[in-house]
C-alpha positions in Angstrom: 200.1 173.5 -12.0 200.0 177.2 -11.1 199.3 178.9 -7.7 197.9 181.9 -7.5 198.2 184.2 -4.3 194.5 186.0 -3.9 194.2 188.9 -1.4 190.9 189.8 0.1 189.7 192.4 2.6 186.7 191.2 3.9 185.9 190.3 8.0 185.3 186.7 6.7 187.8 186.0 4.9 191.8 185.7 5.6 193.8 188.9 4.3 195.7 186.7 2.2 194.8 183.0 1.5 196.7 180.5 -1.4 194.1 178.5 -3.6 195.6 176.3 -6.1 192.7 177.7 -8.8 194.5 175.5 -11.8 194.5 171.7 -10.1 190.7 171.2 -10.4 190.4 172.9 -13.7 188.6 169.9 -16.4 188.6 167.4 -13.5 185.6 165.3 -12.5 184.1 164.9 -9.1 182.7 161.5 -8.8 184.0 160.9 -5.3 185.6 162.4 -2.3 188.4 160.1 -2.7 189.6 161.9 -6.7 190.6 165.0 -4.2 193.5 165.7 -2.5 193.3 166.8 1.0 194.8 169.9 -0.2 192.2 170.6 -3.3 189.7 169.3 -0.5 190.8 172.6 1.7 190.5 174.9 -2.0 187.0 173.8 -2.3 186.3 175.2 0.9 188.5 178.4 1.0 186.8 179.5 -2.4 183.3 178.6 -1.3 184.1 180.7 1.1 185.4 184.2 -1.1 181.7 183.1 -3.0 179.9 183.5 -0.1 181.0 187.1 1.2 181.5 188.2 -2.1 179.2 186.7 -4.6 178.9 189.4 -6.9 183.1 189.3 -7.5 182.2 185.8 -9.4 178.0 187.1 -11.4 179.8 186.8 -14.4 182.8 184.5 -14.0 181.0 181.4 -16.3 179.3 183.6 -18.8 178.6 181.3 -21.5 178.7 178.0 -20.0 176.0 175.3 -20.0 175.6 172.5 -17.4 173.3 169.8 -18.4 171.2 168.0 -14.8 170.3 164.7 -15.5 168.0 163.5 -12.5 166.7 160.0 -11.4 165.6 160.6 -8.1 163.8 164.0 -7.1 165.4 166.7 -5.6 165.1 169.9 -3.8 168.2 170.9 -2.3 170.6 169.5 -4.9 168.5 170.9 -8.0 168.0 174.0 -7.0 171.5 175.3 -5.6 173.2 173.9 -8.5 170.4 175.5 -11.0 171.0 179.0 -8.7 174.9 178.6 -8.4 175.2 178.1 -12.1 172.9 180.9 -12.7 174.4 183.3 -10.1 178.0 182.9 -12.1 176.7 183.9 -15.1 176.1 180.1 -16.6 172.8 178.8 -17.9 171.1 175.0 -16.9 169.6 172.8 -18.8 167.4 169.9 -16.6 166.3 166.4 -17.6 164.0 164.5 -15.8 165.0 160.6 -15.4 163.3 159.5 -12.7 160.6 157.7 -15.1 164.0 155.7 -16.8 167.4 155.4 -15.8 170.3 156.7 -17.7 171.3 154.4 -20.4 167.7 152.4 -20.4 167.2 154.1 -24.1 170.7 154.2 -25.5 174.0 153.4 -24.0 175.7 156.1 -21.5 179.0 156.5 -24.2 176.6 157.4 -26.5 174.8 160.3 -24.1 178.4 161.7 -23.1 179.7 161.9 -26.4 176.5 163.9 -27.8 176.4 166.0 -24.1 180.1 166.4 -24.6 179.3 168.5 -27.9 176.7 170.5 -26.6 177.4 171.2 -23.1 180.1 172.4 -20.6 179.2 170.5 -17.4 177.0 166.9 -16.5 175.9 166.8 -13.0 174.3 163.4 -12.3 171.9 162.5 -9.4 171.5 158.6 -9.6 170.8 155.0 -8.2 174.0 153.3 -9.5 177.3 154.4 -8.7 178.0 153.0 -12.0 176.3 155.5 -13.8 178.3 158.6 -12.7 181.6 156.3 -13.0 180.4 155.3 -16.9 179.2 158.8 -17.8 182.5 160.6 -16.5 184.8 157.3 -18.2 183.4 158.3 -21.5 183.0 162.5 -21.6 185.8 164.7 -22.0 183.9 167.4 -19.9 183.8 167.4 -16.1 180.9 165.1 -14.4 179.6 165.7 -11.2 178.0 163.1 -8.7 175.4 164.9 -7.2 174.1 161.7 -5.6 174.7 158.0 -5.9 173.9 155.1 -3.8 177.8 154.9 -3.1 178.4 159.0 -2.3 176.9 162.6 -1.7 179.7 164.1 -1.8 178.8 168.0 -2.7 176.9 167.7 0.4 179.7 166.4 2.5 181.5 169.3 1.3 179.2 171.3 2.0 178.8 170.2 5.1 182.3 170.1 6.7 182.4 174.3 5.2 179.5 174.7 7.6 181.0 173.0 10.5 184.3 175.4 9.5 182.4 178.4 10.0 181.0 177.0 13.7 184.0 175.6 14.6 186.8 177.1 12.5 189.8 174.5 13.2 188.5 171.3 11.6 191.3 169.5 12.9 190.1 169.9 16.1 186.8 168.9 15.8 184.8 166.2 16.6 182.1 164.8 14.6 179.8 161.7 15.5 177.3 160.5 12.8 174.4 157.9 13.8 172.6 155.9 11.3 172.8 153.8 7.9 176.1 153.5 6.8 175.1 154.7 3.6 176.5 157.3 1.0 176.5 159.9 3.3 178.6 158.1 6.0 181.0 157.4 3.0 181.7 160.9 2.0 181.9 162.4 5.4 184.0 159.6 6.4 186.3 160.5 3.3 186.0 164.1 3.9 187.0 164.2 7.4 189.9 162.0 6.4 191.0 164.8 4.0 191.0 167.5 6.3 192.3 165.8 9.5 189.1 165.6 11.5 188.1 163.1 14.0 185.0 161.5 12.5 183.1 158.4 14.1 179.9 156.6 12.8 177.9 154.9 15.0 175.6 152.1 12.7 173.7 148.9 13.7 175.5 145.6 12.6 175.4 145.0 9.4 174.4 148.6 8.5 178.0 150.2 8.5 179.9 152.0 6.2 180.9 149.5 3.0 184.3 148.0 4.0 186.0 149.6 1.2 185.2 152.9 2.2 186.4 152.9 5.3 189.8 151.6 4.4 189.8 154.2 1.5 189.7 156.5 4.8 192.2 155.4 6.8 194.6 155.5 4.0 194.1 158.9 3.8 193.8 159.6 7.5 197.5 157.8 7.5 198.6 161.1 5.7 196.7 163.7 7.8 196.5 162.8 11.4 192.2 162.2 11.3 190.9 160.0 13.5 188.5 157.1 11.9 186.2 155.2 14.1 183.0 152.7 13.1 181.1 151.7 16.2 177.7 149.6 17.1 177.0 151.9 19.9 175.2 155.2 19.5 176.0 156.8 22.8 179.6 156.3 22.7 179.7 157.9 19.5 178.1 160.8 21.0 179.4 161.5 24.0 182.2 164.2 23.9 181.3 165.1 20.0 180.6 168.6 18.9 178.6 168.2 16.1 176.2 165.0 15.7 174.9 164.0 12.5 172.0 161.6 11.0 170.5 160.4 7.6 167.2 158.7 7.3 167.1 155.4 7.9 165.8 154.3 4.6 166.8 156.2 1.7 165.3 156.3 -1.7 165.1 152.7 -3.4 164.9 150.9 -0.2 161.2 151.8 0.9 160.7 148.4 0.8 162.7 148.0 4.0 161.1 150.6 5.3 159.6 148.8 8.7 162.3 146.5 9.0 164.7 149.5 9.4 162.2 151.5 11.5 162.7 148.9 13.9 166.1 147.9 13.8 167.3 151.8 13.8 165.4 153.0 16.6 167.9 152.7 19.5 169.7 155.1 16.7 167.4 157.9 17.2 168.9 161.4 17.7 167.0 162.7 20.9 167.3 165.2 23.3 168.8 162.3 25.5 171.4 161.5 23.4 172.5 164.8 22.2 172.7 165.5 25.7 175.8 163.0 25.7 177.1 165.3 23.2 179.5 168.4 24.6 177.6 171.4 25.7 178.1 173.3 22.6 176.8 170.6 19.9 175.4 171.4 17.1 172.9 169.0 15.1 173.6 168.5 11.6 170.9 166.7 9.1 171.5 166.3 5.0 167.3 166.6 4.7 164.9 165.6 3.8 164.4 165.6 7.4 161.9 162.2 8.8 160.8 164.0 12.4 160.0 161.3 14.9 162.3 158.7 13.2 165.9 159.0 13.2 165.7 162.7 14.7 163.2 164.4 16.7 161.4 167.3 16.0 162.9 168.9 19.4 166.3 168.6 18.1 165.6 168.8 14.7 164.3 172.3 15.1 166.3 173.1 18.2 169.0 175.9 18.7 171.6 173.3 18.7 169.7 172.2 14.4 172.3 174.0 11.9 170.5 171.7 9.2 169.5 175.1 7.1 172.6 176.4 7.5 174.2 173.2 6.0 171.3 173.5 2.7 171.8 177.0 2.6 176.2 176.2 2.0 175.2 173.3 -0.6 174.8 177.0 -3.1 178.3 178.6 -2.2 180.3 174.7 -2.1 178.4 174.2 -5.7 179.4 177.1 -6.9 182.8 176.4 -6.1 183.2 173.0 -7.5 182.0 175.0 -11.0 184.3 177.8 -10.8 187.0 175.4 -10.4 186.6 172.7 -12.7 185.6 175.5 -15.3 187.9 177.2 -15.3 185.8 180.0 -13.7 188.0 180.7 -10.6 191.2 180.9 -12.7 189.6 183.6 -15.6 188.0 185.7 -12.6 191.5 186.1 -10.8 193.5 186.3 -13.6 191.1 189.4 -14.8 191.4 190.6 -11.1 195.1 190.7 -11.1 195.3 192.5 -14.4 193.2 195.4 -12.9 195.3 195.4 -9.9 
């Protein structure tokens, strides 16, 4: 495993920062928990260098093909993935699942081994958890989860670079989620626990982060100093966080439980009254789609305090990073750097 020193001269980036560009290289990413704090930190110091300098990387996957494979819809996740891959020089291929689920017509070991053939890259955007864990069991090429009923976690990622660029030290920061413990409480619980933050997630009962999860993080907070916390009680949560986070209250697949939830998650409602519990510098933070007048409200949804478009617009530069790195992108566009050094 190599380690290569990079040095940049740009206001928004150290002078000189160390990214471990090899450990990622023909890795999958079907979870928070397959990263190391440490490649957790590379993911965001490189998404980084992408977003100040973006034409450095135009042409760093010239002649790679990532294959989408989609059962739910998507905007966010389709389109910065299609844009990332495009704006390193790669090429996308999407395929529409959301009338079938992956392996309804033939068995997943069969699709990886004829994508493994054709194709660099397999990002996945599913119901089952089991699906990404099949498809990435059975290729030899990297397979993303870009959404699974267990984890989101290239928009936790993306996430926690945005709350770097408010807040800088992550270590120090504070972050209170309210809502369904659901696969976006599980990778932000994960993430935090990587990079040392103090994350708490404020659910009703029987609506909190799977057990498993949770443990998963506080076996990993053991090694970093983060702070894990699940609560029943919204306010607590809140009060003293700087950044507060929701999710909608009934994500795609439980519609049915749509008014049941509606119900039981309204004392969960990020309001001006809660995020008034929050310190005086809060931001609001939102995955989107965004559900005004449910679990957020359109004053704080589209309030000063909302970086929710900042956090879509990083899903690009943290997707482009992920590629470069388990690619093989990052390492061939330093390597060529250093050469013309």
């Amino acid at each position: 495993m190599s380690t290569a020193t990079i040095a940049r001269r740009t206001a928004s980036v150290p002078a000189f920062v160390t990214l471990d560009i090899k450990a990622l290289e023909n890795r999958d990413l079907v979870s928070i928990a397959d990263l190391e704090p440490s490649e957790v930190a590379t993911i965001l110091e490189l998404a980084g260098m992408v977003k100040a300098r973006p034409s450095d990387f135009r042409a760093a996957l010239n002649g790679k093909q990532m294959a989408l494979f989609f059962e739910k819809p998507s905007l966010r996740t389709r389109l910065t993935f299609e844009a990332g891959m495009a704006g390193l020089g790669g090429t996308s291929i999407f395929v529409d699942q959301t009338a079938a689920p992956l392996g309804a017509r033939e068995p997943l070991s069969d699709i990886a081994h004829n994508l493994e053939r054709w194709v660099d890259v397999v990002v996945l955007r599913t119901f089952e958890h089991a699906t990404v864990t099949s498809m990435a069991e059975h290729a030899v090429i990297p397979v993303i989860n870009a959404l699974s009923d267990l984890e989101h976690p290239c928009q936790a990622l993306a996430d926690f670079f945005t709350l770097k660029e408010k807040f800088d030290d992550l270590r120090a920061l504070r972050l209170a989620y309210v809502g369904d413990g659901n696969n976006m409480a599980h990778s932000l619980l994960l993430t935090a626990a990587c990079l040392g933050s103090r994350i708490t997630i404020a659910s009703p009962q029987g609506y909190e982060p799977r057990p498993e999860i949770v443990g998963r993080a506080l076996v990993i907070a053991s090694r970093t100093g983060a702070t894990i916390e699940v609560t029943n009680d919204p306010m607590a949560a809140v009060t003293g966080a700087d950044a507060v986070y929701t999710d909608v209250w009934a994500s795609m697949g439980q519609e049915h439980e749509a008014a049941e939830r509606r119900v039981t998650f309204a004392p969960f409602q990020v309001n001006e009254a809660l995020m008034a519990q929050a310190a005086p510098n809060a931001r609001f933070m939102h995955c989107m789609p965004a559900h005004r007048g449910e679990e957020v409200t359109a004053e704080v949804m589209d309030s000063p305090q909302s970086i929710a478009f900042d956090q879509a617009e990083n899903r690009l530069h943290v997707q482009k990073a992920i590629l470069l790195l388990l690619l093989g992108g990052a390492a061939r566009r330093f390597s060529v750097r250093s050469a013309h050094a």
